[in-house]
C-alpha positions as CSV (number, residue, x, y, z in Angstrom):
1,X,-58.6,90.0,-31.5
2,X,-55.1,89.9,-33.4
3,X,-53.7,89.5,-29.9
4,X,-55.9,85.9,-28.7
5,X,-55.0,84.8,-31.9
6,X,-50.8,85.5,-31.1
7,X,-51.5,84.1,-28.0
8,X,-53.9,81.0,-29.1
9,X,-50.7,80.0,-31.5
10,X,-48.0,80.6,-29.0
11,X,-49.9,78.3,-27.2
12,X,-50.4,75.8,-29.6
13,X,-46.6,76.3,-31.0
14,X,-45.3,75.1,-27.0
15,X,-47.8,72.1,-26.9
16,X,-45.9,70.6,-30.1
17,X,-42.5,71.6,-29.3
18,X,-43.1,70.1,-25.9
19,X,-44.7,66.6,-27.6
20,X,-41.8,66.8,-30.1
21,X,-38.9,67.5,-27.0
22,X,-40.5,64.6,-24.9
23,X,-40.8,61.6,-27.9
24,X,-37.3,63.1,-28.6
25,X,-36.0,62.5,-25.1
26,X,-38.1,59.3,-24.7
27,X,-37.8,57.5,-27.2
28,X,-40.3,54.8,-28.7
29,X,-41.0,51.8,-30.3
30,X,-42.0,52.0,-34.1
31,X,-43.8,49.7,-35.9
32,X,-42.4,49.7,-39.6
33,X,-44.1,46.9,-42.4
34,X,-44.9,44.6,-39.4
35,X,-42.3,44.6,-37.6
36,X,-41.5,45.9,-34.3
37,X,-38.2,48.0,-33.5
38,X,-36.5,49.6,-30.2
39,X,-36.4,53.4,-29.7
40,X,-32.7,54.6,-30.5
41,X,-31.8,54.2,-26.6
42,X,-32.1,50.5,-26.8
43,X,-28.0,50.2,-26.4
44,X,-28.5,51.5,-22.9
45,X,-30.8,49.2,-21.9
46,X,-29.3,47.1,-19.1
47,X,-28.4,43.6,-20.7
48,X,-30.6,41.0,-18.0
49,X,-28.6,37.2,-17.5
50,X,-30.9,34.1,-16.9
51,X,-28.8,31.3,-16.3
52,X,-29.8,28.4,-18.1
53,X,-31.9,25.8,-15.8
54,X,-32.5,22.2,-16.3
55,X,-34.2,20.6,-19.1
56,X,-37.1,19.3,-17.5
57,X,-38.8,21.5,-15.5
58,X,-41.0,19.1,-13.4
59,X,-37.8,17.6,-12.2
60,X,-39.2,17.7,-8.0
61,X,-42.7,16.7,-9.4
62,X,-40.9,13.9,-10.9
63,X,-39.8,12.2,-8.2
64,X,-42.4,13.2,-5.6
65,X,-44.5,10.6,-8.3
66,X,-42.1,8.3,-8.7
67,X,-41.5,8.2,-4.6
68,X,-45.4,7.4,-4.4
69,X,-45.6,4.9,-6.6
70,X,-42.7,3.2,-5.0
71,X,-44.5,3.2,-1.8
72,X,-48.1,2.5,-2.9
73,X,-46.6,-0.9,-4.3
74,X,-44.8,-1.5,-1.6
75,X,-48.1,-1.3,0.5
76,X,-49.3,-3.5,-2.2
77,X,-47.5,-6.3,-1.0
């Protein structure tokens, strides 16, 4: 009996050390007093560039109305 219990906590003792060894290598994010913060490997995170685009978005919408209106008074007449 000694020897399932030797084996049921060598068991047990590699489950943890391999949950411990993979949030160690991971890395997560933590949630401390409401806040949200990176896992400690944030800095090698690949920094991602959006150029800024115009102010108006609707800029093609825009003008597709502004075309149509221009024509339906000019059928107007």
């Amino acid at each position: 009996m000694s020897e399932n219990n030797n084996k049921r906590t060598l068991h047990i003792a590699l489950g943890v050390a391999m949950l411990l060894s993979t949030a160690v290598t991971t890395g997560c994010q933590v949630s401390v007093a409401g806040q949200t913060l990176p896992s400690s490997f944030y800095h090698l995170d690949d920094v991602q560039y959006f150029p800024k685009g115009p102010e108006f978005k609707l800029a093609r919408e825009a003008a597709a109305l502004k075309e149509a209106r221009a024509e339906e008074a000019a059928n107007r007449r």
